[in-house]
Structure formats: C-alpha cells, structure tokens
N, C-alpha and C positions, 0 to 999 in steps of 0.2 A: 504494500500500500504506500499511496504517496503523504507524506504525516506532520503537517508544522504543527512546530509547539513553541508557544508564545512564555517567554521567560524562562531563563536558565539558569536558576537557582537551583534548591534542594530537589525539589519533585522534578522538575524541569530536567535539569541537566541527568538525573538518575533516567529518567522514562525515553532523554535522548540515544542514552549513550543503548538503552537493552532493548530497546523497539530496532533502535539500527543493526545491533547485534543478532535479529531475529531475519535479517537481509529487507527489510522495509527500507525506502526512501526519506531520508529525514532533514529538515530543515528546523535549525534553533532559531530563533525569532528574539532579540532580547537590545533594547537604546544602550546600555551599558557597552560600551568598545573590549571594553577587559574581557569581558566571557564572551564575544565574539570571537575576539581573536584567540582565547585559549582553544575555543571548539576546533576554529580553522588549521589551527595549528596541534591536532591532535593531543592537547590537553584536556582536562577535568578541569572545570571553572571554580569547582568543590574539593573538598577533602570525607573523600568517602572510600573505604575499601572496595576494592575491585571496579571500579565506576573507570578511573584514570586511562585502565590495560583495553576498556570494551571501547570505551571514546577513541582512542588510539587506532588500534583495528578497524575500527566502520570509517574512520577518516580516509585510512590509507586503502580501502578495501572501494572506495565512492559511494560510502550509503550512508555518510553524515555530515553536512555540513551547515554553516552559521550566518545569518546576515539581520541586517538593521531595516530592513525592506520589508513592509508589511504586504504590501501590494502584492510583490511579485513572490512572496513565499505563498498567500491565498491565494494566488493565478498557479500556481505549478501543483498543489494539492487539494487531497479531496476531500482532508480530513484535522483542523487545527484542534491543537490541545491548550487550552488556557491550566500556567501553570505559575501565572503572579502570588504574590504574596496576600496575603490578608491577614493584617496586624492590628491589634487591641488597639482601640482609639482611649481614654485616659475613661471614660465611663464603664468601659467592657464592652461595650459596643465592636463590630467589626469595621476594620474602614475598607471598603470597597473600591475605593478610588483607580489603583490599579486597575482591578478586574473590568471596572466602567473603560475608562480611558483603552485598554485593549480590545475592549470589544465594540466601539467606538469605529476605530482601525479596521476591526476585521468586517463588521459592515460596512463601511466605505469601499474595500476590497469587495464585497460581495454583491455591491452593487454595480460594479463594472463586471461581473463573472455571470456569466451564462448558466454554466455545470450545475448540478446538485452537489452542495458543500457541506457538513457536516461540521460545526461546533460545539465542543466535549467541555465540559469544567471538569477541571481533576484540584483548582485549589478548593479549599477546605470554607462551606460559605453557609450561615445557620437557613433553617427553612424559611423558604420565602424569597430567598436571594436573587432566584432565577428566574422567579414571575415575577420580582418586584425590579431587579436591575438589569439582570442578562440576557433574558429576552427583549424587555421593552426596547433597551440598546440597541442589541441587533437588530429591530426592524427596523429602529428610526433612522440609522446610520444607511440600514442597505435602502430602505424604501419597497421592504417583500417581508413575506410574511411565514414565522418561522414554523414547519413543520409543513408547509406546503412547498415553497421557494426554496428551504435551506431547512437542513432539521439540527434540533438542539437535543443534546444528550448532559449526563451529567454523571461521570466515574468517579468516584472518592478512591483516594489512593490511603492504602495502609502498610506505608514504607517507614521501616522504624530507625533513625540513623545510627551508622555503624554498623548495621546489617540490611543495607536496603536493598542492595542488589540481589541477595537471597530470597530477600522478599516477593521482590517481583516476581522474579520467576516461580517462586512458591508460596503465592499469596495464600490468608486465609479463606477468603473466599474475594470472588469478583463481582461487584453490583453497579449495574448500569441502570439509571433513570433515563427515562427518554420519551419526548415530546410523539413520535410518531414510529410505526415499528420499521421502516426504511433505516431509517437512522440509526435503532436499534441495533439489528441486524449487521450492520457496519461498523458498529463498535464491539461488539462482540465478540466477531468475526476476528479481532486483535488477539480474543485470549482462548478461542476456539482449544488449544493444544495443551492448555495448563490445568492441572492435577487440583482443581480448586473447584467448591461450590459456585456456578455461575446464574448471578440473579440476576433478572431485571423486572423493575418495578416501577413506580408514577416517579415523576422529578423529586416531590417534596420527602417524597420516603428516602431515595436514595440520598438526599441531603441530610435526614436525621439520622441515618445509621453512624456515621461519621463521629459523629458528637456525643450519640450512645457509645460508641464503644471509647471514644476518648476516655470520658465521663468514669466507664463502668471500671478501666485500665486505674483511675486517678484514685479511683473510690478502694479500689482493691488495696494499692500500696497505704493508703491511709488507715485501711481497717487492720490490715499485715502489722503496720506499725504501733498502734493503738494495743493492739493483742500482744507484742513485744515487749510494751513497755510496762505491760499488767505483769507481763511473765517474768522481768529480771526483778521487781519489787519482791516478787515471791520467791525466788531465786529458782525458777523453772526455764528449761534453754525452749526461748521462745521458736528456733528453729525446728527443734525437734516437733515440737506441738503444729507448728505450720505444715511442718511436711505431712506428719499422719492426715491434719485437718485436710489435705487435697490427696492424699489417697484414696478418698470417700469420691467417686465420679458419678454414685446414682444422686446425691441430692446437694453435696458441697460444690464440686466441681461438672456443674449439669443446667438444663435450660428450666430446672424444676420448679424452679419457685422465680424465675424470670419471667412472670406473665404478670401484666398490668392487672388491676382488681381491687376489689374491698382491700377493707384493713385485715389482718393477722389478729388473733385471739388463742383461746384455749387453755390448757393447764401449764403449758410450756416456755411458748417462746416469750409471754410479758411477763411472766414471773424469773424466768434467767437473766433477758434481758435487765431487770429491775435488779436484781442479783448483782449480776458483773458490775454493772454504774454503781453500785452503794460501795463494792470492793475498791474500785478504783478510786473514788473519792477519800475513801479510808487510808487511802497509801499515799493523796495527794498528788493524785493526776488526772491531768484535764485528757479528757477522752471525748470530745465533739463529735466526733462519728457517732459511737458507740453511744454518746447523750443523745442525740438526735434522734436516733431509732423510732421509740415511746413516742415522741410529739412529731415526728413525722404519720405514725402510724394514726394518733390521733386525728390528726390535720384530716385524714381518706377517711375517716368516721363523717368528721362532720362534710365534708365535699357529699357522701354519700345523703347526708342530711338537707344539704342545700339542694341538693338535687330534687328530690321526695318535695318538699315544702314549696320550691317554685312552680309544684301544678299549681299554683293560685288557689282558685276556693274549689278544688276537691280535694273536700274533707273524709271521704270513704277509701281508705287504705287495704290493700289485699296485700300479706307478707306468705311468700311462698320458700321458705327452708331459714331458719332460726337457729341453727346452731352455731358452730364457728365455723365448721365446713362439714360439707356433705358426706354424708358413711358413716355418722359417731352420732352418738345423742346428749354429747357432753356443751354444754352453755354455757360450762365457766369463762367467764370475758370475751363474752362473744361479740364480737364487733356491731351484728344486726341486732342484737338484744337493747343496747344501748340507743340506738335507731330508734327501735318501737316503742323504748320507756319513754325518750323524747317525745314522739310523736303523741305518746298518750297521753302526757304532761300540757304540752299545744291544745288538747282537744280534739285530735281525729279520731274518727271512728273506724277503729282496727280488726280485721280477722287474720288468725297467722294459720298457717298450715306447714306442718315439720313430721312426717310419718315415724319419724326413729325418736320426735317426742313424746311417751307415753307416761303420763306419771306414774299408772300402776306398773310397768316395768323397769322404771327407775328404780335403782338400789343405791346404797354407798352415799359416796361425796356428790353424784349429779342428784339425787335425791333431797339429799341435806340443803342441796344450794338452793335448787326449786324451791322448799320450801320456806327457806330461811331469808330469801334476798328477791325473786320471782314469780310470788304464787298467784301473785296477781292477772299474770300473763293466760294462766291456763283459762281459763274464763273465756278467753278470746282466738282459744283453739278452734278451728273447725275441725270434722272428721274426715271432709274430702275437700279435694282439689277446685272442683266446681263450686261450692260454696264460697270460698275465696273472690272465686273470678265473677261469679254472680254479683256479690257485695259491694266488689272495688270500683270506684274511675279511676287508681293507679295501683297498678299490680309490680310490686318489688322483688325482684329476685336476690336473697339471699346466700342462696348456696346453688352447685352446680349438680343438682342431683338429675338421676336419667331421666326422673319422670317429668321433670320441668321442661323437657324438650318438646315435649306432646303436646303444650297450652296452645302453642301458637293460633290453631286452629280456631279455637273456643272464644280468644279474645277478641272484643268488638270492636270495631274501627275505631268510634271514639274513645276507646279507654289508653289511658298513657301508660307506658312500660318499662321502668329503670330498672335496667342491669346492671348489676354488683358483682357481676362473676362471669361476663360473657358466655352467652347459650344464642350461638348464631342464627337459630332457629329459630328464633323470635323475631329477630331484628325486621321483619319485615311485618309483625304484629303492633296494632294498634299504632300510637304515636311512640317510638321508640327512642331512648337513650341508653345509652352506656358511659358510663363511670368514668373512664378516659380511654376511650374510643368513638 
C-alpha cells in the first residue's frame, strides 16, 4: 500500500519505520527539518530499540522516505496516518491544535485529488474528537464529504516505549473505528497477517478503548502499590502476595467482574473492603485507591436512584430481583435493597419480586437480617413475575437472573425500564434505560 503519515515522532516515526518494513510504500510527512532529514538519511528521529536498524533498511531498500510536502505526499497515496501529538492543555483538557492544523492540510490536498483517500487517526484523542474536530476539518478544508468523497477511520495505537517495535508486530489486539466499511476494509487490510484480536467498531468506541485501557494500566500500578505499602507495614513481601494474587486468571486476572452495572454488595466485598481501609489507617497510610472503592460504589447506588426517580410522577414501582446478585438469596448490603428502602421513604408504591426470597426458607444470618433490619420489605413481595409488571409504570431490574429475560414481551409500550444489570432483551421493551449504557 501506498501510506503517508503525518508527524514523526513516537507513534509516527515507530509505524514508519515497520509499515515500510512490511514492503508498503511510505512517506513521513513532518514541518520539523531535523526528523526529515534523519528519515532521509536512514536515521530514527527517536531513541527507540530496534526502530533505528528497520528505518535504515526501508531507506536503503526504497520503501521509506520523508518530506515537508503535504500536497504531494496526499497526491502519491491512498492512505495518510495522522500521528501528531496531543498534549494536556494546563486544565487537562486535550489541545488539539496539531491534529486541527494537519488535517487542515490534508483536506486542502484532498480537494485537488480525485482518488478515494483514506484518513486514519492513530494519535491518542478522548470521544468526540473526530465528530467534533476531524471530520468537521476534513470536509471544510477538502469541500467533500467524509465517508462518501474520502472515508475516515480511526486506529488507536498500543505501543509501549522501549518495547514498541515488539509491539506492533505483536499487538494486543487491533481496533479500527471507521466512518464507512470501504474505509474499513483498507485499514484492516494493514494488519490482515498479525496474531492479534482484530476489531472494528463505530469511531467513538474505538476512541474510548484507548483511555480504558490507559486508565485501567494506571489504576492497576496504583492498587499494586497501595497493596505494597499495607504489606511492608506488616512486614509481608508485598511481591510475593502480588504474584499468587495474579495467579488466580478465573476472577483476578479475567474480564469477570469488568462489566459496567449496579453497585457490588453482599457478605464480602464491603465488609473486606471496610477491613483493609481501617488496617491501613491504623498503620498510617493514605490508600486513595483502596479509600475510594466504598464511595465510589456508593456514588452507582444513588446514579441507580436518580435514574428510578427521574420517571417524574410515576409513583408505581415494579422491582424485579433484590438481592445482591442473582443465584443467592443472601440481602446482606445489597445495593437494590437500599434503592427500595429509599424509594419507600419518597412514597412510591413498590412491588418486588426475588424467587430465591422466601422467608420460610431463610435460615441463619439471611434470616436474622430479614428480620432484624428488612421485615418490612416482605409485605411488598409479590409471588409472580406478572404481578410486578401489572402494578409498575417502571419496572427495575435488579439482578441478572434467566427469568428476567422473558419480560420483554409482557411489558407495555408505555411503561419505563431501568437496567441495573444489562438483560439485552429488554432493551427494546417499553421506554428503556440502562445504568451506563
């Protein structure tokens, strides 16, 4: 493929030197003369392992070369790569400027070009960037209209430095956004032969993977170190305790408990949680992560509540699974329980429906709690599913149990439907929400 890519810095000059290395046609595109001239001259513009040896080779081999010519690198290819910078503006904001000002250029170029051209983001831009800056640009510079005229894609790149070259060629997975499937197809078609998940999905998704997995990379080494610093107070090698902790790959090291949804409850995790933060404090150490947890979790309590409340004046509430999570009949701190004491506190009129809540087969400590902290609830049991759905103008899901998948059908056009647990078979029921989907 014939391939310019615009800015030759860390992604840039990485994606020139191992796209050319793949026998592709490549032109760097970059105003700075210095990383012109190193490309020309068979240099890395960078300090990167193995980057230097493959720029070297595609120079001398004719399938890399550099110029300051925007026009005629988008007249010779089919396919430019925008790989400018985007740097924290002093709010946290991103500053866009670059990315504007290039694609600026590359419409101007695209309005004297005839061909079907193809413009890729690979720098790093939060959702919204590309209906809000990248495309607008592109049309207004070329005067065509993107994904008919010219199609827009959008590849986030997960090159780690000091090992990016490795990277590439053995990405974790490959996600392409793309305005029109032409387009698609053409970017693709780049990583057709590499050993990696290859997604493609709408623009704004492939733009939030990016900042998830930044995010989730940032949050890991915070919690690592948070758990380190409990360990050496107690004089436990916090290493040790890491490694077994990622030995576990069904539920530590796993997509298990990575699903968006209600808050967490039960006998376990806010009671350890509450545990670890009181140790920590006792040893005098600040643990923000590990503080946060609790009033993070609380914070999806009430979202879950603002949600339920914003039906306006429907006061008839239908709650369908009440425990902490579907399969148990245990209540302790159950995230929807606290939902429906609110709700009953406000003045709505509730029916809940939970088939693994039955008081005469409660025994033990969920018996004790029912009676000693929730008895009031049972009063507002119904025995079936239909009673619920009869009673409500909004039907809550709770829990993800099988038989909550069956409602769909039952519910009336007009009744409203907040999901707490995603049951995609609803979504097309009643007036529908979800929780953060």
């Amino acid at each position: 493929m014939r391939i310019s890519i615009f800015g030759l810095g860390y992604v840039g000059a990485v994606s020139a030197g191992c796209l050319a290395s793949q026998g592709h046609q490549v032109v760097g595109v970059d105003t700075v003369k210095a990383k012109v001239d190193a490309i020309n001259e068979g240099r890395s513009p960078i300090i990167e392992k193995d980057i230097g040896a493959l720029i070297d080779q595609a120079v001398c081999a004719g399938y890399l070369r550099a110029t300051d010519n925007v026009a005629d690198a988008v007249a010779d290819t089919e396919l430019s790569l925008i790989c400018v910078g985007t740097p924290s503006l002093p709010n946290g904001a991103l500053d866009l400027s670059f990315v504007k000002s290039v694609c600026e250029q590359i419409g101007a170029a695209l309005r004297e070009k005839e061909d079907f051209h193809v413009v890729v983001a690979r720098s790093t831009m939060l959702p919204g960037s590309m209906e809000s800056t990248v495309i607008p640009t592109l049309e207004s510079a070329s005067g065509k209209v993107a994904g008919r005229d010219f199609g827009v894609c959008i590849n986030p790149e997960f090159l780690r430095e000091s090992t990016a070259v490795h990277d590439y060629f053995h990405p974790p997975k490959t996600v392409v956004g793309e305005t029109d499937r032409r387009s698609g197809d053409l970017v693709t078609s780049l990583y057709e032969n590499m050993e990696a998940p290859l997604i493609r999905t709408r623009i704004e998704v492939a733009e939030m993977v990016k900042y998830t997995d930044n995010a989730w990379h940032a949050l890991k080494i915070c919690f690592a170190n948070e758990i380190g610093n409990i360990c050496k107070e107690l004089k436990v090698d916090g290493h040790e305790v890491m490694e077994i902790f990622c030995q576990d790959r069904k539920l530590n090291i796993s997509p298990y408990y990575l699903k968006p949804g209600f808050a967490f409850g039960g006998s376990c995790l806010p009671k350890d949680v509450r545990a670890l933060n009181y140790k920590a404090r006792s040893l005098d150490l600040d643990t923000p992560v590990l503080s946060s947890i609790l009033r993070n979790n609380q914070y999806q309590v009430d979202r879950g509540m603002t949600l339920v409340v914003n039906g306006g004046r429907r006061k008839k509430i239908g709650v369908l699974g009440i425990t902490f999570k579907a399969g148990t009949d245990d209540l302790r701190e159950s995230p929807i329980v606290e939902v429906v004491e609110r709700l009953i506190g406000k003045g709505y009129d509730l029916r809940l429906y939970d088939k693994n809540v039955a008081l005469a087969s409660l025994v033990g400590a969920n018996r004790d709690y029912i009676l000693n902290h929730i008895p009031h609830l049972f009063c507002l049991m119904a025995k079936q599913i239909d009673e619920v759905i009869e009673h409500a103008d909004t039907i809550v899901l709770g829990t993800n149990d099988e038989e909550f998948a069956s409602v769909a059908e039952k519910i009336r056009p007009e009744q409203e439907v907040i999901d707490l647990v995603r049951i995609d078979a609803l979504k097309s029921a009643g007036s529908y929400q979800g929780i953060c989907w």
